[in-house]
N, C-alpha and C positions, 0 to 999 in steps of 0.2 A: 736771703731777703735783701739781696745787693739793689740800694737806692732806694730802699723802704723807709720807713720812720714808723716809732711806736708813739701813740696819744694816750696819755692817763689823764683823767677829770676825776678828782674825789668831789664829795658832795655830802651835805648831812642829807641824808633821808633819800628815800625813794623816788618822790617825788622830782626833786630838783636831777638826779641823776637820769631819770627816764627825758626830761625836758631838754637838757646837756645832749644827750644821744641823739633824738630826736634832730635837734640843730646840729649837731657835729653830721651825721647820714645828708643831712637835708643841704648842706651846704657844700659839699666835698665827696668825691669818691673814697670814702674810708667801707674799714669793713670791721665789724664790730667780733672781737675774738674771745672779750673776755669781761665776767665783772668778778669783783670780790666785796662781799658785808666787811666791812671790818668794826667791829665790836669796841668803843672807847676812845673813838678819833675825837678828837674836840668834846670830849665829856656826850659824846651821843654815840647811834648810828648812823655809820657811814657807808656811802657804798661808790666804788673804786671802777670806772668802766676804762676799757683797754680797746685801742683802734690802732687799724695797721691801715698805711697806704703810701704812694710815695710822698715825700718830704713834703711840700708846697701843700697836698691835699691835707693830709693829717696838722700840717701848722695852722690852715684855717680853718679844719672843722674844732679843732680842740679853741681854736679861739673866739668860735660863734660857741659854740657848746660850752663854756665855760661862762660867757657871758649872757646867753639863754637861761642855765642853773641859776644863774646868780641874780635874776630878776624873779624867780620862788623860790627860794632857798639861799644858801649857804653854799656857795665853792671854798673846800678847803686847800685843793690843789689842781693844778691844771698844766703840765708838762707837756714837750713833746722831747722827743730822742730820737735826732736825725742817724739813719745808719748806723743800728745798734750793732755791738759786737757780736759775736759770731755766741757768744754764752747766752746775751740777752736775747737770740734767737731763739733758742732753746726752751726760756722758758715763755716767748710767744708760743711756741708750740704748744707748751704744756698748760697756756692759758684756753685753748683749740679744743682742746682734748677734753677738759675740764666743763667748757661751756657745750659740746658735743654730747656728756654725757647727764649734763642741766635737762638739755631735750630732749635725750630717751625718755627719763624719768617724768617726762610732761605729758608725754604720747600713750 
């Protein structure tokens, strides 16, 4: 993923996480690999979405997407990671694979 960047937007609730994505796609060539529920972030649910793209695209969808969320809801966090290590690739992959097997189970 040489000159890639990964984007993390946490968010309380559904809601604001699906509006986050929404603006982060809508602004930027990212490509969305991955989400996680996490269960007792901020005393609620949270849910964690993961975009890959190169550097410049992923820094502006995460920062439309971030501030999207944050006009219904709650951003808890909103990161980007220009040029992850060759580890943090791995587990973008394993975020792939993860959300790959989200939409078998839908179909």
């Amino acid at each position: 993923m040489k000159g890639t960047a990964l984007g993390l937007i946490e968010t309380v609730g559904l809601t604001a996480a699906v509006t986050a994505l929404d603006a982060a796609c809508k602004t930027a060539d990212v490509t969305l690999v991955g989400y996680e529920k996490v269960i007792g972030a901020g005393k609620a649910v949270s849910v964690a979405i993961q975009v890959v793209g190169e550097v410049a695209a992923v820094q502006a969808a995460v920062n439309a997407g971030a501030a999207a969320g944050g006009r219904v809801g709650k951003v808890l966090a909103a990161r980007v990671i220009p040029r992850p290590h060759e580890e943090v690739d791995q587990l973008i992959k394993k975020f792939e694979k993860n959300l790959k097997k989200e939409e078998k189970k839908e179909e």
